[in-house]
N, C-alpha and C positions, 0 to 999 in steps of 0.2 A: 794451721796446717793445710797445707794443698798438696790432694794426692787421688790416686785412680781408685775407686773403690768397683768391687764386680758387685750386679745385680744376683740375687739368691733365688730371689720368691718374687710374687706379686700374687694380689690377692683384694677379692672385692669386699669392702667394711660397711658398704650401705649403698643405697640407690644412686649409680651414677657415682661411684666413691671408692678410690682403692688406695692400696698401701704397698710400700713396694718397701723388701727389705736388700740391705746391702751387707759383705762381709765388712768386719770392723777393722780398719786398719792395728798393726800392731801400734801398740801405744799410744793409740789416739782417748781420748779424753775430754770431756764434757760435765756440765750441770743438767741435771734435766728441767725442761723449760727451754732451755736454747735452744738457736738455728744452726743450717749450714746454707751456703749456694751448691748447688750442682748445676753442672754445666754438661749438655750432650754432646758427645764426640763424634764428629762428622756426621751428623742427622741426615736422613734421606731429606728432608726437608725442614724449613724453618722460616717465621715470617720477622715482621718487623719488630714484636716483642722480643726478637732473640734466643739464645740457646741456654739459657745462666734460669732459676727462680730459686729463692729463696725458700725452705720447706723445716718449719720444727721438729727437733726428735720423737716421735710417738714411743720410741722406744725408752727405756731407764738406761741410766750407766753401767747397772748392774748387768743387764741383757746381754746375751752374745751376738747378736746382730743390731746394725743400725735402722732405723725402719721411720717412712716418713710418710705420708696420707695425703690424698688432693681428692679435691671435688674432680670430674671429668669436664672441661668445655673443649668443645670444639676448634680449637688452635692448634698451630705445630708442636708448639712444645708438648703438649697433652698427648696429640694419637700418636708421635714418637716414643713417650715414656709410656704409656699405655700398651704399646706392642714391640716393646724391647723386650729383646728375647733371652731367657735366661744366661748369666754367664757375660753380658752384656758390660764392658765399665763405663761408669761415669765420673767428670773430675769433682770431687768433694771440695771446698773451703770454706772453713771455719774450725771451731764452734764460734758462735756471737751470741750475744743480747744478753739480758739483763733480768730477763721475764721467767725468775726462778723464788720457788718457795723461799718463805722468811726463815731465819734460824730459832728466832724465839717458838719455844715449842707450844708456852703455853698459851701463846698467843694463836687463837681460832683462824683460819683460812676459808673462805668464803667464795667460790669462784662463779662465776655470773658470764655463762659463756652462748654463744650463737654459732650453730653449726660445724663448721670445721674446725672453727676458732677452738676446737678442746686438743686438737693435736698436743700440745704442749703440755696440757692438763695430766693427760695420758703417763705422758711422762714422772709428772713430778708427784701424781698420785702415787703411782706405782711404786716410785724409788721410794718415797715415804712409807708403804708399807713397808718393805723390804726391809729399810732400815728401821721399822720398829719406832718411827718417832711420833709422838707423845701428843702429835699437831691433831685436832678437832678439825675437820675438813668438812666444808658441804659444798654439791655442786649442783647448780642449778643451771641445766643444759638444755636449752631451746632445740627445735627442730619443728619442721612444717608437720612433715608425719613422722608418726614412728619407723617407718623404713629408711627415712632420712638419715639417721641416728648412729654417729660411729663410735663405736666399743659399749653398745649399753650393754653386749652381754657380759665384757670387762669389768664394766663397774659394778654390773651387778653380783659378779664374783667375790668382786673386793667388796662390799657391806658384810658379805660373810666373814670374811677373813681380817677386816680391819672393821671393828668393833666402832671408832670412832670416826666413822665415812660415811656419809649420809649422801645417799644421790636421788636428788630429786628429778627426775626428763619432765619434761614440760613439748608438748603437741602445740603447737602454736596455729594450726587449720581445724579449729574447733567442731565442723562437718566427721572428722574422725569419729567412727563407730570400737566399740571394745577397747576406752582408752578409759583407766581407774586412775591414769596422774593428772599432775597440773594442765590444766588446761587455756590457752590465749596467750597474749604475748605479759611477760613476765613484768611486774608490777609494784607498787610499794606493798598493797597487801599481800604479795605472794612472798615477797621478801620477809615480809615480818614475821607470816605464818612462819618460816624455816631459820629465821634468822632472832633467834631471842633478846639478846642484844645486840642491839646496831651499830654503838659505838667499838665493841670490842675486839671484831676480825682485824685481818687485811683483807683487803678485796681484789680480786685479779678478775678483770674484764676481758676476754677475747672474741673474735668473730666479727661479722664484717662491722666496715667503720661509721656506718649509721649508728647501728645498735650499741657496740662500746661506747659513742659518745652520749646516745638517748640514755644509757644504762648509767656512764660516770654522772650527768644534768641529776639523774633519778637519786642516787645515793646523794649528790650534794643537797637535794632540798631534803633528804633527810637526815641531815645536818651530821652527815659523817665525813671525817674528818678526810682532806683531799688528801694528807701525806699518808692516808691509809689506804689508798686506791693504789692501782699497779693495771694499765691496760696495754693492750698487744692487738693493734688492728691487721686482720686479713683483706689487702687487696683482693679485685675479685678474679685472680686470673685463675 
C-alpha cells in the first residue's frame, strides 16, 4: 500500500531518540516486526541521502496508531522529521520484511538486540502479549548507558504482565554507576547465564551491522543451529 499518512504525536524514548506516531490508514495491515518506507513531502530541505528511510513498526497491529523510532543524526532527513509539526503527512509504503515471530508457540524466542535494532522487538513483543501466546521470550538489549535505552519502561511493564518475558538490558559502558543488570558487551557466558538451552530458541538479532554479525559468528561457535537464527541489520542513518 502507498498512501499519505498524517503525523499525531512525537515524542522523545531516549537520549537523542524519538518516535513519531501516525494515523493508521483505514484498512492498512501488517505483521509486527515488519517495515515501511516514508517519504517527506516537499521538505524545506534534503541532501544526497534523499527524502525516502525505511523505519519498523514500534507499534503492534493491535494498536490504533502507527508508530516508528530513530536514533537523531544530523542529516536532512532527521531535523526535517524531527521538527515536522503536528498534523504534518507523510507518503507511507509498505508493510515489508520478514523479521517476524515464529508461529510454533512452544518453541522459546531469544532476541539478542543493539540499540535501536529493538524497534521491531517492540512490536512483536507486545502483539505477543496481547494475543496471549504461549511463546517463552527473552531479550537481551544492549545499550551504552541506560539513558540510551528505548522502551525499557515498556518492557519493564510487560515482565509484569507477561509472566513468560524475561528482559534482560545490558549497559555496555561499564564506567556506569547504579547499574544492578548485565554489564559489557554481551557474550557466550552472558547468553548461557539467560539462555538455558541453546539449541532450543529461534534467535532474532537486530541493531547495527557489526553487532548482528559479531552476535550471529557468536551463536555459530555455539553450535546453534544457523536455520535458527533470524537477523535484521540497522544501517546507521
Amino acid at each position: 500500500m502507498v498512501t499519505n499518512v498524517k503525523l499525531l504525536k512525537k515524542q522523545e524514548i531516549a537520549k537523542d531518540t524519538m518516535a513519531f506516531y501516525f494515523e493508521k490508514p483505514k484498512g492498512f495491515e501488517y505483521r509486527a516486526g515488519q517495515f515501511s518506507d516514508y517519504t517527506l513531502i516537499n521538505p524545506p530541505e534534503t541532501d544526497e541521502e534523499g527524502n525516502t528511510r525505511g523505519f519498523s513498526f514500534i507499534t503492534a497491529p493491535y494498536e490504533m496508531d502507527i508508530g516508528v523510532a530513530t536514533r537523531l543524526r544530523n542529516t536532512a532527513f532527521k531535523r526535517v522529521l524531527r521538527d515536522l509539526p503536528l498534523g504534518t503527512e507523510v507518503k507511507l509504503d509498505g508493510p515489508y520484511g520478514d523479521f517476524t515471530l515464529h508461529k510454533t508457540e512452544s518453541t522459546p524466542a531469544v532476541f539478542i538486540i543493539g540499540g535501536i535494532g529493538v524497534t521491531p522487538v517492540r512490536s512483536m513483543i507486545y502483539q505477543a502479549a496481547h494475543d496471549k501466546t504461549a511463546h517463552k521470550i527473552t531479550l537481551l538489549h544492549a545499550n551504552k548507558t541506560p539513558d540510551d535505552a528505548p522502551f525499557a519502561a515498556d518492557f519493564d511493564r510487560l515482565v509484569i504482565v507477561k509472566t513468560n518475558f524475561t528482559y534482560v538490558p545490558v549497559v555496555t559502558d561499564t564506567s556506569v554507576v547504579d547499574w544492578n543488570g548485565e554489564r559489557g558487551h554481551i557474550d557466550a557466558n552472558m547468553i548461557k547465564r539467560h539462555v538455558p538451552d541453546l539449541n532450543a530458541p529461534i534467535y532474532y538479532l537486530s541493531g547495527p551491522e557489526g553487532m548482528v554479525k559479531a552476535m550471529r559468528q557468536l551463536l555459530v561457535s555455539l553450535n546453534v543451529n544457523e536455520d535458527n537464527i533470524k537477523t535484521e541489520e540497522f544501517p546507521g542513518y
